[in-house]
C-alpha positions as a printed NumPy array, in Angstrom:
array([[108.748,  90.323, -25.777],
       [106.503,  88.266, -28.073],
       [103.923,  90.397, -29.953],
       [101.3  ,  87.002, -30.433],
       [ 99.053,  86.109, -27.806],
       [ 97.08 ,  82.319, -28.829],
       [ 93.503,  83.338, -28.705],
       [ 91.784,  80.581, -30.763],
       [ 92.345,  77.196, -28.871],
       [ 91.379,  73.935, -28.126],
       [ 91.873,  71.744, -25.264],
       [ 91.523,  68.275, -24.216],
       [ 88.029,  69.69 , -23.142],
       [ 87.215,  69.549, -27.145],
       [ 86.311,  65.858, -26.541],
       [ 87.956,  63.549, -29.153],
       [ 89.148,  66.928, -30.677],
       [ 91.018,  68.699, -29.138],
       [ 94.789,  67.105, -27.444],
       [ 95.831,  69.277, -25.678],
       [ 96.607,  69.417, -21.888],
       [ 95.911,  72.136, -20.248],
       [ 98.472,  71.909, -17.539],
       [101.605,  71.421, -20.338],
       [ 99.435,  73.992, -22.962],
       [ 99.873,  76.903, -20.082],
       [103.424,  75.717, -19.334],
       [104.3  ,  75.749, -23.309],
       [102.915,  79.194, -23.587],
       [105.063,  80.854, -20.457],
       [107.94 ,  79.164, -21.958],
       [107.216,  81.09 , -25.654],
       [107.422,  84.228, -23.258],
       [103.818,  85.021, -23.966],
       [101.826,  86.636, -21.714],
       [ 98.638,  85.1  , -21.771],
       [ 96.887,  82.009, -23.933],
       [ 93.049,  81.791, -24.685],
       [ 91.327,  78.23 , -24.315],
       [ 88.19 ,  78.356, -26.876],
       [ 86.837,  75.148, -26.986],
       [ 84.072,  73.72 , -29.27 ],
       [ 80.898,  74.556, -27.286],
       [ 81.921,  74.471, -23.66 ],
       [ 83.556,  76.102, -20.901],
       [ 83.697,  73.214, -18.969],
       [ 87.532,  73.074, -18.736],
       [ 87.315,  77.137, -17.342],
       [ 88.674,  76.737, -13.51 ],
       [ 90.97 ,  73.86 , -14.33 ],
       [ 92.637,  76.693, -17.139],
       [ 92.442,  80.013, -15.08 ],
       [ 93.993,  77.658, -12.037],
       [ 96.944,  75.732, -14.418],
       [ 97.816,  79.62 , -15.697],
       [ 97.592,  81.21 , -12.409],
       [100.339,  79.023, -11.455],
       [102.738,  79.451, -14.048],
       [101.853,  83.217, -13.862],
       [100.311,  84.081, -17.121],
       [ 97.011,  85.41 , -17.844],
       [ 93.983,  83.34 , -18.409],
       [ 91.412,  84.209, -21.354],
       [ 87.812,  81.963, -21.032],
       [ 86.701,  81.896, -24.477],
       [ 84.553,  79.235, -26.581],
       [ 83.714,  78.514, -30.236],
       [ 80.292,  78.622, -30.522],
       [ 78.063,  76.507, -32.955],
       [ 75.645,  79.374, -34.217],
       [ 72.569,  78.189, -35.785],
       [ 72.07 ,  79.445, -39.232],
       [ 68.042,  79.798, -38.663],
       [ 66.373,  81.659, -35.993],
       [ 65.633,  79.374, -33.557],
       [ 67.871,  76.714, -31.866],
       [ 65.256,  75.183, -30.3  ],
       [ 62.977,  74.15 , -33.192],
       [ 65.569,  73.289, -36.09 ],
       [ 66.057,  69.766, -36.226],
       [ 67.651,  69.014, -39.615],
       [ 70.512,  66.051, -39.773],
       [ 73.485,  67.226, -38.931],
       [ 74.884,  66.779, -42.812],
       [ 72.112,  69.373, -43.438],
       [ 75.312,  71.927, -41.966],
       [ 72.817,  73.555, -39.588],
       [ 75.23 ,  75.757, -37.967],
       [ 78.505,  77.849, -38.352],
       [ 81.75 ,  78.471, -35.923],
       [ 82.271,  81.981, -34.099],
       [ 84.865,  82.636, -31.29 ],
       [ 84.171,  84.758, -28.536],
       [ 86.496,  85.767, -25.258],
       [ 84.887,  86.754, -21.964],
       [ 86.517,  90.418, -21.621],
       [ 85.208,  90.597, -18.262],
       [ 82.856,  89.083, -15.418],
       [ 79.472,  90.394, -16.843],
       [ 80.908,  88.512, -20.201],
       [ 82.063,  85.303, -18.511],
       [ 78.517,  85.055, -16.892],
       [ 76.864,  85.958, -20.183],
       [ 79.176,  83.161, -21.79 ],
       [ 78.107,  80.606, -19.079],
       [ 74.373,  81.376, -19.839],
       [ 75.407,  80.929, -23.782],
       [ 77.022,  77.394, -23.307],
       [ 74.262,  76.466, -20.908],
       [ 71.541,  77.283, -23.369],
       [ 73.013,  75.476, -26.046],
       [ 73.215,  72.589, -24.261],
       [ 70.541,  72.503, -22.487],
       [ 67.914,  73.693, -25.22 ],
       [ 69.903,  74.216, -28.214],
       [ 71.787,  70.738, -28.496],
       [ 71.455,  68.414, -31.512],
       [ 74.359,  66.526, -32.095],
       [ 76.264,  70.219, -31.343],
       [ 75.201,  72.295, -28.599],
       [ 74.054,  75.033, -30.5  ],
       [ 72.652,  78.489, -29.902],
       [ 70.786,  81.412, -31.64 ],
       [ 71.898,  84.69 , -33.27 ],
       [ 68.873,  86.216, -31.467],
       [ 70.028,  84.432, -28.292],
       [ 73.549,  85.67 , -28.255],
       [ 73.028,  89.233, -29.386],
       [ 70.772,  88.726, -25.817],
       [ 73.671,  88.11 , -23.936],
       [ 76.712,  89.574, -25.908],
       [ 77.727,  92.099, -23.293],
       [ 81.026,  91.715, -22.141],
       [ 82.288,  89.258, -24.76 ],
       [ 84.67 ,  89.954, -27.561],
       [ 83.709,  87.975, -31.288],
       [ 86.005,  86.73 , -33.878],
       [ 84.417,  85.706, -37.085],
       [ 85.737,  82.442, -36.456],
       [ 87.933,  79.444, -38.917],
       [ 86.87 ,  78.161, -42.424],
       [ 83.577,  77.217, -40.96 ],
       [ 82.829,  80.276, -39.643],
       [ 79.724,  82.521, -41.005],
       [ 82.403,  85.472, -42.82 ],
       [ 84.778,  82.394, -43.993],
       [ 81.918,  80.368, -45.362],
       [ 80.498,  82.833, -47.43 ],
       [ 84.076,  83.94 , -49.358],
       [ 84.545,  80.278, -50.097],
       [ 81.325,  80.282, -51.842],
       [ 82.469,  83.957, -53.734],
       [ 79.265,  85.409, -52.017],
       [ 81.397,  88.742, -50.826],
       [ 78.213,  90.647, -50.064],
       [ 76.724,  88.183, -47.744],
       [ 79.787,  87.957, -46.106],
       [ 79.974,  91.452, -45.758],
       [ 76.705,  91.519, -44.378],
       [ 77.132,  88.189, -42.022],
       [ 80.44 ,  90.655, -40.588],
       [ 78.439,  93.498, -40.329],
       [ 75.896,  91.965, -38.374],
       [ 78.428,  90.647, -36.104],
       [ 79.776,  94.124, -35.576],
       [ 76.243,  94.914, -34.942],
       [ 75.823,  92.418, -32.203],
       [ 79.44 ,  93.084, -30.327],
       [ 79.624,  96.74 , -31.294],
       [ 82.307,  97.999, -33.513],
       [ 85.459,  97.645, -31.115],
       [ 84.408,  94.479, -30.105],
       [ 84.306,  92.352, -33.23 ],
       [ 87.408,  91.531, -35.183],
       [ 87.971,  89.673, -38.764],
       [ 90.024,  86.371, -38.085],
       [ 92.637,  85.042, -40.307],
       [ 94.228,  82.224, -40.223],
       [ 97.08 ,  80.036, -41.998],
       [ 97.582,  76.058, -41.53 ],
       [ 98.821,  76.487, -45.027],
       [ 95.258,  74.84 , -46.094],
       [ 94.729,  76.368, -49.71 ],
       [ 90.446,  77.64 , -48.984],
       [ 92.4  ,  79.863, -46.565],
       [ 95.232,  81.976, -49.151],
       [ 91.916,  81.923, -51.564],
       [ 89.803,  84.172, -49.11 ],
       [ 92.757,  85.942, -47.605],
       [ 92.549,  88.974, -50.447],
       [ 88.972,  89.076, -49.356],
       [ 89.102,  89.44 , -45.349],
       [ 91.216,  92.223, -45.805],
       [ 88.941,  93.736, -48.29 ],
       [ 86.459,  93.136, -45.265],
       [ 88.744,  95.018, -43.283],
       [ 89.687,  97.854, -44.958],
       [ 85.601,  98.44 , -46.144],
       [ 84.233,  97.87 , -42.632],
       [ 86.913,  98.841, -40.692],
       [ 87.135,  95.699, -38.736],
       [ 90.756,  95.089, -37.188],
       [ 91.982,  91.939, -38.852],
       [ 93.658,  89.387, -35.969],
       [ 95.696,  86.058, -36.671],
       [ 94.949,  82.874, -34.794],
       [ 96.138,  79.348, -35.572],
       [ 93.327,  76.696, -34.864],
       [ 95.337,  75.063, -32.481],
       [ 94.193,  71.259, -31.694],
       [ 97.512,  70.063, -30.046],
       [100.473,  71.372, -28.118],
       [103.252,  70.483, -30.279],
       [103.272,  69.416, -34.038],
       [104.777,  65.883, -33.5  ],
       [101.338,  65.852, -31.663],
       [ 99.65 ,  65.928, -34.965],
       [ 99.068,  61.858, -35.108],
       [ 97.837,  61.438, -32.039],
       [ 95.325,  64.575, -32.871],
       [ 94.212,  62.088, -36.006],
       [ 93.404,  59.005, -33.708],
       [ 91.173,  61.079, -31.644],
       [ 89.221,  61.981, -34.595],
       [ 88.807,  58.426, -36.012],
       [ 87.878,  57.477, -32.607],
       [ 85.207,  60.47 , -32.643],
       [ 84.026,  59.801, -36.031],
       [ 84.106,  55.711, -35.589],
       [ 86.251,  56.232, -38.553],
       [ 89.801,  53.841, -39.188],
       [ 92.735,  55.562, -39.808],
       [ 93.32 ,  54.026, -42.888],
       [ 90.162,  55.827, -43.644],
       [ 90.491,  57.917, -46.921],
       [ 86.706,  59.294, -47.001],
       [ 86.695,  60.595, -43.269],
       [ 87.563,  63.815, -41.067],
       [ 90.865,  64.399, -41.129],
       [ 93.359,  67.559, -40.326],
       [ 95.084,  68.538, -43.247],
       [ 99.167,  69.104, -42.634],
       [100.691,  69.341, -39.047],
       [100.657,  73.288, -38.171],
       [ 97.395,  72.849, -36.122],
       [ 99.66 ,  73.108, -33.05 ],
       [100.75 ,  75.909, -30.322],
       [103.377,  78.331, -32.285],
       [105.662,  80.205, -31.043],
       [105.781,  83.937, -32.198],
       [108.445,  83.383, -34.786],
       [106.269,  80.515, -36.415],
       [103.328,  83.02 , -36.515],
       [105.561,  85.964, -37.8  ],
       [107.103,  83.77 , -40.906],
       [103.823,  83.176, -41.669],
       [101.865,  86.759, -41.407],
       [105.256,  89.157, -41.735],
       [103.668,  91.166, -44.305],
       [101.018,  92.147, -41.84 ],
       [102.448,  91.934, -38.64 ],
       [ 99.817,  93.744, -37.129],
       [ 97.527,  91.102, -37.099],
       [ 99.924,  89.428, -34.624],
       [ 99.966,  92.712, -32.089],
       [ 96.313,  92.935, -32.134],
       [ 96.089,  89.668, -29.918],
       [ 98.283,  90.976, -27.484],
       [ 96.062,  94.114, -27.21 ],
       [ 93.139,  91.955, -27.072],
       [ 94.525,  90.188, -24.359],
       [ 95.399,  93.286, -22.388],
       [ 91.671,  94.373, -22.421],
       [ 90.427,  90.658, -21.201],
       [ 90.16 ,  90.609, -17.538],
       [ 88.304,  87.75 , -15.648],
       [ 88.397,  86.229, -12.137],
       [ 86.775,  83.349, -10.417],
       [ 86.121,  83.48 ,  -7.453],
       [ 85.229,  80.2  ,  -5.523],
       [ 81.268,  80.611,  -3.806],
       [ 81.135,  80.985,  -0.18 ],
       [ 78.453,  78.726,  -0.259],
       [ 77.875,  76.771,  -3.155],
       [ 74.554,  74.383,  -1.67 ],
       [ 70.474,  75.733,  -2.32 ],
       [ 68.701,  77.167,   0.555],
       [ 67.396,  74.762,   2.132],
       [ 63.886,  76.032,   4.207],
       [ 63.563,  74.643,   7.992],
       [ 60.633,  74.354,   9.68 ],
       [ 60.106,  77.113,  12.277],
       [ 61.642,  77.487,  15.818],
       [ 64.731,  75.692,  13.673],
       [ 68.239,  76.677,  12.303],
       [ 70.31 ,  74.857,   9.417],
       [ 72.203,  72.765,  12.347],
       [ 69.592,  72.046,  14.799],
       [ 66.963,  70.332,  11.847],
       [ 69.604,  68.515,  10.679],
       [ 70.45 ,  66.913,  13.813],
       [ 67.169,  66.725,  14.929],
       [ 66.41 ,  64.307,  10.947],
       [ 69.358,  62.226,  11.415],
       [ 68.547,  61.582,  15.414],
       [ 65.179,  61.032,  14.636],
       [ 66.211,  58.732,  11.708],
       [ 68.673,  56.94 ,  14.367],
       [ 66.236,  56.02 ,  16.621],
       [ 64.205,  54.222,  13.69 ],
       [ 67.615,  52.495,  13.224],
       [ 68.171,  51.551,  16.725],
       [ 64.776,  49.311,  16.763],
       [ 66.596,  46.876,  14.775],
       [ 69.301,  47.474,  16.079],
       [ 68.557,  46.258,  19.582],
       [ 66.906,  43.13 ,  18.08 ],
       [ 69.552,  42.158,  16.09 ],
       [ 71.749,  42.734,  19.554],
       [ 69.452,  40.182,  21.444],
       [ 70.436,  37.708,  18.397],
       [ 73.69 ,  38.558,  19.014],
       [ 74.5  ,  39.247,  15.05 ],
       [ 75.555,  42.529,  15.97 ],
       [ 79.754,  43.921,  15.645],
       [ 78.87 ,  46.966,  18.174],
       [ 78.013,  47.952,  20.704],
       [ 74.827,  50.554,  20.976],
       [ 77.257,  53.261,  22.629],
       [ 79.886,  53.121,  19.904],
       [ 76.912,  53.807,  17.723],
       [ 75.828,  56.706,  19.51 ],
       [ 79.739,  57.937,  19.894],
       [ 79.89 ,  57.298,  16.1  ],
       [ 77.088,  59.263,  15.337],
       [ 77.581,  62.187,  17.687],
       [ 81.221,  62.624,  15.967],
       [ 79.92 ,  62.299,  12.358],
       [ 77.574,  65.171,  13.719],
       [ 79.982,  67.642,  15.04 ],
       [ 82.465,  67.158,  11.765],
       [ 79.454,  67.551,   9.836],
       [ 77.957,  70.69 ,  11.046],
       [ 81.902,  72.371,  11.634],
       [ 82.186,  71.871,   7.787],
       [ 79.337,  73.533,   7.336],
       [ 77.513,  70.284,   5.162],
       [ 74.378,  70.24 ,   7.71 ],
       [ 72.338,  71.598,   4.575],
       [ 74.331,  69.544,   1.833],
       [ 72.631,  66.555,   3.603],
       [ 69.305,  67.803,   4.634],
       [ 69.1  ,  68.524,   0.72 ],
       [ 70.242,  65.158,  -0.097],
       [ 67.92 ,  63.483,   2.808],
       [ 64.982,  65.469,   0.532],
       [ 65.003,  64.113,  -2.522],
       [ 65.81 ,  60.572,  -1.537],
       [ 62.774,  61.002,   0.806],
       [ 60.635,  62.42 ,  -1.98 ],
       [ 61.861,  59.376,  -4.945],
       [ 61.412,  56.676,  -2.181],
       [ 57.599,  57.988,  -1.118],
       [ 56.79 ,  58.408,  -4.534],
       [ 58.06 ,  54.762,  -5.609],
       [ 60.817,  56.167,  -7.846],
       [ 63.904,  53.664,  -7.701],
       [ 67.273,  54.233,  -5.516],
       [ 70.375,  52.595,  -4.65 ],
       [ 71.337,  51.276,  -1.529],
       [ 74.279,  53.581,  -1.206],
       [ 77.153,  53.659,  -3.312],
       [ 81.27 ,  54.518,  -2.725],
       [ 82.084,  56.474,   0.257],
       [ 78.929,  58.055,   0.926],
       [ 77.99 ,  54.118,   2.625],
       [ 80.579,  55.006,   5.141],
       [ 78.362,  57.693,   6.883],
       [ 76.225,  56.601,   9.702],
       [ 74.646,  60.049,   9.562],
       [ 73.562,  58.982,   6.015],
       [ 72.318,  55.316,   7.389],
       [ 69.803,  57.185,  10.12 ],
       [ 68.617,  59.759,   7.506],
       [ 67.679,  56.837,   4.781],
       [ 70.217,  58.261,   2.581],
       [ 71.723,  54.454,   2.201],
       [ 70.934,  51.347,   3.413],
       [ 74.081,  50.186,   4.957],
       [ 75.014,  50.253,   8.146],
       [ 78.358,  51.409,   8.127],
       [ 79.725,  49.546,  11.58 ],
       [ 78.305,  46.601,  10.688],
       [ 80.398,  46.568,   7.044],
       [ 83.275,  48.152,   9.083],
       [ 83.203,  51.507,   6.778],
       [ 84.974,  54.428,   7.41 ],
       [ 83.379,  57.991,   7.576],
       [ 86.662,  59.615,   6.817],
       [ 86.8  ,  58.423,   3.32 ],
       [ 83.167,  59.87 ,   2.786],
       [ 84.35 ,  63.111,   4.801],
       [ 88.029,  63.227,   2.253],
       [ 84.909,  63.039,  -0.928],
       [ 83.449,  65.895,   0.487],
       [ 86.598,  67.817,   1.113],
       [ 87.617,  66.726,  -2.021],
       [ 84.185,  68.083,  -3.888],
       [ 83.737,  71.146,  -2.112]])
C-alpha cells in the first residue's frame, strides 16, 4: 500500500490556477492506491461538498484543507498596501475534524469578507482565534518558514515556526518540504531539517500540485496568462517553472525524498487523524416570524391568496376585453396546485422570505426585475409580487421553476 497521501492541492476551485478536476483528481488518486487526497485551495473552500461527494464515490477519504493568505501585519482589515508591496505569506491548514472545518469556514469567510484585497486574506491574531481543530503546514516557497531561509534569516524563521507551533500546538504543526526540482527549494532543504531536528517539528513532503497529470502542465500556463492578462510568449510574467507541479504517484514522490522516506509516511498518518463529515441541513432557509394565530403554511397561503385577489381585478377586466388565454377557474386550479406542491416541499417559508424583501426594495423605491428564468413560471410568485408576469398568459410552466428548486435545495 502507498505510504504518500497528497495533502497540499489545488483544484479547478484555484480560479485561473489551479486545473485540476475534481471528479478525475479523486479518480487519479484511488487509482495510485492511495487512501485519501487533500484539496487546499488558494483561499477558499468553496469547492468542499463537490470534493467530499466526488471521493465518497470512488471510496477514498476526503481532507478539506485551504492555503491561506496570512497577513504579515496585525490587522487584515486596515492594511491596504499594493499588492507588489507582498502583504501576505502562504500557510496550509487541514480541517482534522468538524469543530476545525467550522473554524476553517469562519477563516475563509473572514478573509473574504473583511480581509480581502486583491487576496482574501486573514490575520495571525484571527486564526490563532479559530485554530482549534485544524492541522498547519508551514506552507511552499511563499510560505512564512520558506520565506525567511531564502532570505538566510534562520532565526526568524525559527521563530515564524515556533509561533506556528504556538498557535496549532506542538502535534499539530508540521515543517513542509517540497521538491518541483525548483533550485530556492534544495537551497533551504539543509535548513528545514535543521528546523526539525531543533524544534522537533515532524518534517512532511507535499508536491504543490496545480494539475492532474504532467502533460497538463501547458494548459496550467494558459490559465495563468489568462489570470495575469499576461501572453504566453510573455518572458517577464508568472510562470511555473518545469512540469512536476502535477498529482504523483508514490514512486514519483519516493525517487524524489528516498533518503527520508519518512516524510512520505507522515501524510498518511496525517490523513488517518483527519476526520470530517457534511452533513446536508434539515432546513437550510432563516426563520421566518408569522404574525400570530398563524403557522409557516397558513401565512403563506393566506400572502399569495391575498396577493391573487389583487391579481384577479385585472384579471376580470382584461376577461371582459376578451385579451385573456384562461379562464378564471384554471387560474384558481393553477394556483391551488402550485400551493399544495409548494407547502409538501416544505418552500412555504423560502417564498414568504423572498415575498419580504421584494416587498421591502419595491416600498422603499429600490429597483427590481420583472422576474427572471424559471422563477416567471410560478403563479404563486405572480400573486405575491415576486414577478410581474403572469405565467398563463406567457404559457410558462411551474414545473421548470419547481425542477430549480429541487435542483437548489
Amino acid at each position: 500500500m502507498p505510504q504518500f497521501v497528497h495533502l497540499h492541492l489545488h483544484t479547478d476551485y484555484s480560479m485561473l490556477d489551479g486545473a485540476c478536476d475534481v471528479d478525475k483528481l479523486c479518480e487519479r488518486a484511488k487509482e495510485l492506491g492511495m487512501p485519501a487526497v487533500a484539496m487546499t485551495d488558494h483561499g477558499n473552500i468553496f469547492g468542499a461538498v463537490h470534493f467530499v461527494n466526488a471521493a465518497s464515490k470512488v471510496g477514498i477519504k476526503p481532507i478539506i484543507g485551504c492555503e491561506l493568505y496570512i497577513c504579515k501585519k496585525d490587522d487584515h482589515n486596515i492594511e491596504r498596501t499594493p499588492p507588489d508591496g507582498d502583504t501576505y505569506n502562504h500557510l496550509l491548514v487541514l480541517a482534522e475534524n468538524e469543530e476545525g472545518y467550522r473554524n476553517l469556514v469562519k477563516i475563509t469567510s473572514e478573509a473574504s469578507l473583511h480581509g480581502f484585497y486583491y487576496k482574501p486574506r486573514v490575520s495571525k491574531k484571527f486564526l490563532a482565534e479559530h485554530s482549534t481543530g485544524l492541522i498547519g503546514l508551514s506552507g511552499c516557497l511563499k510560505g512564512e518558514v520558506a520565506e525567511r531561509l531564502m532570505e538566510e534569516k534562520y532565526e526568524a524563521a525559527r521563530d515564524a515556526a515556533v509561533f506556528y507551533r504556538d498557535i496549532f500546538g506542538k502535534d499539530n504543526f508540521f515543517l513542509e518540504i517540497q521538491d518541483q526540482g525548483l533550485e530556492m527549494e534544495h537551497r533551504i532543504h539543509p535548513n528545514l531539517f535543521r528546523l526539525e531536528k531543533e524544534l522537533g517539528l515532524p518534517m512532511v513532503a507535499t508536491n504543490d500540485s496545480h494539475y492532474l497529470c504532467e502533460d497538463d502542465a501547458h494548459a496550467q500556463d494558459v490559465m495563468l496568462c489568462i489570470q495575469t492578462g499576461k501572453s504566453i510568449q510573455d518572458t517577464n510574467r508568472m510562470k511555473f517553472q518545469g512540469t512536476d507541479f502535477y498529482v504523483k504517484s508514490h514512486d514519483e514522490m519516493f525517487r524524489v525524498f528516498k533518503d527520508a522516506p519518512d516524510v512520505l509516511s507522515r501524510t498518511l498518518a496525517i490523513a488517518e487523524r483527519c476526520s470530517t463529515r457534511l452533513e446536508k441541513v434539515s432546513n437550510p432557509f432563516p426563520h421566518f416570524d408569522v404574525p400570530t394565530g398563524y403557522t409557516l403554511d397558513s401565512y403563506f397561503e393566506h400572502v399569495t391568496r391575498e396577493g391573487f385577489a389583487r391579481r384577479l381585478e385585472l384579471l376580470r377586466i382584461l376577461q371582459a376585453q376578451g385579451r385573456v388565454k384562461h379562464s378564471i377557474a384554471e387560474y384558481e386550479q393553477r394556483l391551488a396546485r402550485e400551493l399544495a406542491i409548494i407547502q409538501q416541499m416544505q418552500f412555504s417559508g423560502y417564498f414568504l422570505i423572498v415575498w419580504d424583501f421584494i416587498r421591502y426594495a419595491k416600498e422603499n423605491n429600490i429597483p427590481v426585475g420583472p422576474g427572471r428564468g424559471s422563477a416567471a413560471g410560478s403563479l404563486v410568485s405572480y400573486s405575491m409580487n415576486i414577478t410581474d408576469l403572469d405565467p398563463l398568459q406567457h404559457e410558462l410552466f411551474f414545473e421548470r421553476f419547481l425542477g430549480m428548486l429541487v435542483a437548489e435545495n
